[in-house]
N, C-alpha and C positions, 0 to 999 in steps of 0.2 A: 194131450188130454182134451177131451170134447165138453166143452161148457156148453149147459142149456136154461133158457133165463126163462122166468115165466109170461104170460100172454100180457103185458100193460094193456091189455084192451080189454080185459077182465076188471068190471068197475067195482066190484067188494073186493079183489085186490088191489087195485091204485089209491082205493078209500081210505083203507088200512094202513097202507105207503108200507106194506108187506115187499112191492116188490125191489126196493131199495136196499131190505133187509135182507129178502133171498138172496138176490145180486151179491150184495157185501159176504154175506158167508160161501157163498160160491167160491169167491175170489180169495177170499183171506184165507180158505182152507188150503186153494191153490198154492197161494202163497209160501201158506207154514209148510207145507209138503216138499213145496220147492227149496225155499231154506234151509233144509234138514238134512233133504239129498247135497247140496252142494254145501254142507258142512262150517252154515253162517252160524249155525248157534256152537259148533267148538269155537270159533274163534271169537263168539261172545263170550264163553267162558275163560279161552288162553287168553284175552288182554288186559282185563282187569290182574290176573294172576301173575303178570310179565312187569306190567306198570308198577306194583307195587315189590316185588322182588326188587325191582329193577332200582326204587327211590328208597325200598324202607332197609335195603342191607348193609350201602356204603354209608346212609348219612343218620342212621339211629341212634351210633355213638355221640359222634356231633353233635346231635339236637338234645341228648341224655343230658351231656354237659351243659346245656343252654338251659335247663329243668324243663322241657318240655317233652310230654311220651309222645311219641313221634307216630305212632301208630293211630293214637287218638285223631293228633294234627293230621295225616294223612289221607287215611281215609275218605273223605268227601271227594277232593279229587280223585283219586282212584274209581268213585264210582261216576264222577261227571265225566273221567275220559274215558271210560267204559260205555255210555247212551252217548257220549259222541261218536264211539265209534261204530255201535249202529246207526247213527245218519249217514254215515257215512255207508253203509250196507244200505241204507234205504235210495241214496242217490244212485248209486250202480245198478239195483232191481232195477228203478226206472229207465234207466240209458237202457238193460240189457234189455226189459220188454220192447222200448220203442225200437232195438235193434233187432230183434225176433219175428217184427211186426205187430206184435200184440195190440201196441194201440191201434193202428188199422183194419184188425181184425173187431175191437171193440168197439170202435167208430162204425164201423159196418152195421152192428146188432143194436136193438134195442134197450141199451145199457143206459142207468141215469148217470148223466155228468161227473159226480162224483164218489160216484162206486170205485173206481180201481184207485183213485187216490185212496177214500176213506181204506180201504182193503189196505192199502202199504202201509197206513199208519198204522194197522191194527196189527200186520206182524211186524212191524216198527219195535212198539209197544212191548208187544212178547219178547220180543231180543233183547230190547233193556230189561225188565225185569229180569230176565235171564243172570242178564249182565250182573246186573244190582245184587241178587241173589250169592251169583259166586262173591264176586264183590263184597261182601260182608260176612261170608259164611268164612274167605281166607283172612280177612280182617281179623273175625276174633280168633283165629289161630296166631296171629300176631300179636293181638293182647287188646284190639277195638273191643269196645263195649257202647251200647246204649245206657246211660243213666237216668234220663229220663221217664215219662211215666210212656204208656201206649199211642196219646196223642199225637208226643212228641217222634217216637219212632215214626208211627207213619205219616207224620209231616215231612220227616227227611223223607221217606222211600216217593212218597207222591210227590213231594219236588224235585227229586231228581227223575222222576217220569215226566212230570210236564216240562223240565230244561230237554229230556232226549223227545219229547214228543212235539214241539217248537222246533229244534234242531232237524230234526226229519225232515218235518215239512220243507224248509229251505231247502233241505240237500235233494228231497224229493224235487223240487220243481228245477234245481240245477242240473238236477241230473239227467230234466228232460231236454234242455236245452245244448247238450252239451253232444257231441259227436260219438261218445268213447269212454268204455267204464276206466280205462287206466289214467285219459285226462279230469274225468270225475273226482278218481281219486286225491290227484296231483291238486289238481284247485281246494281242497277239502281237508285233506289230513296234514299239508303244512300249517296254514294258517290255526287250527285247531292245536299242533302242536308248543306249534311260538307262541303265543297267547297262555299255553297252561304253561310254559316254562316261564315267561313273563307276568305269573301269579303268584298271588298267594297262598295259593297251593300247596306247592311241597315245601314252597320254604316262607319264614316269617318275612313282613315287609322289611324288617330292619337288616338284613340279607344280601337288601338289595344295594346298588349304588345309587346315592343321595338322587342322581337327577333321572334315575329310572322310577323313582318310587312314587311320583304323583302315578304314572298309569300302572304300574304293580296292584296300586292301591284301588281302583278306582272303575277296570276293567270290571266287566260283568262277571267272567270266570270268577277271581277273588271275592265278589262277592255274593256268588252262589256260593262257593265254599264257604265262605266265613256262617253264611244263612244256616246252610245241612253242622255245621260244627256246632253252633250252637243247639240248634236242635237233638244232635247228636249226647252231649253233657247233660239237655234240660234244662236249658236255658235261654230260649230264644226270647230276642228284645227287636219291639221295631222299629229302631235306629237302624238295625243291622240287617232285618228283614225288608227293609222297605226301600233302599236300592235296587236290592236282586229282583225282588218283585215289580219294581218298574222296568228295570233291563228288560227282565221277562216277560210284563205286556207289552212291550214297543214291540219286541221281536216279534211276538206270536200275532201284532194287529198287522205289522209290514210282511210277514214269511207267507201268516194265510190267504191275503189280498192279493200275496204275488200268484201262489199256490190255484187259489180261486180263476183266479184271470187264466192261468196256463191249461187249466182242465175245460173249465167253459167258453175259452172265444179263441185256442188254438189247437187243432190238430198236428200233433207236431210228430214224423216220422225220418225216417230212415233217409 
């Protein structure tokens, strides 16, 4: 596909910083085209659809007993390892273009420094939604509900955008650094998996064994979920909002600095 970016030497475009904005829709359209052909948004809709088959069929009985609907409880997770699992699509895009040459080929042109980043994030972005979307749409065929008012709904949907739009970033800049989308993956969807099995997640902390439960409790994952569940009821309190919310600036001040540094002072190729 032939990309053509406009003149930066045109000063009522640089004025306007129109050509950042060309730039990004250029790219990001590229992107969503490319996604679509190699079949990243089914596999944003089959994981959320898997993950929760996969938690809500053997242990709903179980948590029935415990008086908890299971489906309510699970939920949040199922949508947080859903936008993880597009970062984890977002770090491979990047391995596959620096392995294509693309950034060489970007480095070449008159592109601003952070065009093709901002570009991933934005089909980042659309992938979780995506996700989110199925995510919730199979939920309430399970028996999820929102009780909440409007605000409340789209405080969960915009927090679990900004956990997979945080997440990206990371995996984005890992992913530049890294030789190979299959060792991208391997650094990326363990560590994501042991972490939500070692939450509060699928299952309550009481679950767990005595001397796992300080980090069950305490990790960021559980306490994004525990945030999106309440929100989820209509009930959110900032006790409970207000860890995940620092998790989540630390991450997004250290992911983007990394991010930042990797687009502006390395060329980094093949």
């Amino acid at each position: 596909m032939t990309l053509t970016w406009p003149d930066r030497t045109d000063p009522e475009v640089s004025a306007h910083g129109s050509v950042f904005v060309r730039q990004w829709l250029v790219m990001t359209g590229r992107n969503l085209r490319s996604a679509r052909s190699q079949g990243e948004f089914t596999i944003a809709v089959a994981m959320p659809v898997v993950f929760a088959l996969g938690f809500y069929l053997p242990l709903r009985l179980i948590m029935a007993d415990r008086g908890i609907d299971y489906a309510q409880f699970l939920m949040p997770i199922i949508v947080l390892q859903g936008v993880a699992f597009t970062a984890v699509a977002a770090a491979q895009r990047a391995t596959m273009d620096k392995m294509r040459g693309m950034s060489r080929r970007l480095a070449s042109m008159p592109v601003r420094p952070l065009v093709p980043l901002t570009a991933r994030m934005s089909t980042s972005t659309v992938r979780s939604a995506v996700s989110i979307g199925t995510a919730l749409a199979f939920g309430a065929l399970l028996g999820f509900s929102f009780d909440g008012d409007l605000l409340d709904t789209a405080g969960f949907v915009l927090f679990a955008l900004a956990v997979g739009l945080v997440l990206a970033i990371g995996a984005d800049s890992l992913g530049l650094v890294t030789r190979g989308a299959e060792a991208t993956s391997q650094l990326l969807v363990l560590p994501q998996l042991v972490l939500g099995m070692l939450s509060t997640g699928f299952v309550p902390e009481s679950s767990f064994p005595e001397w796992a439960r300080p980090f069950a409790r305490n990790q960021p994952i559980s306490h994004w979920a525990s945030t999106m569940r309440e929100l989820a009821v209509g009930e959110p309190t900032w006790a409970t909002a207000k860890p995940g919310l620092i998790w989540l600036g630390a991450l997004a001040v250290v992911l983007v600095a990394v991010a930042h540094h990797t687009q502006t002072h390395r060329r980094l190729y093949p």
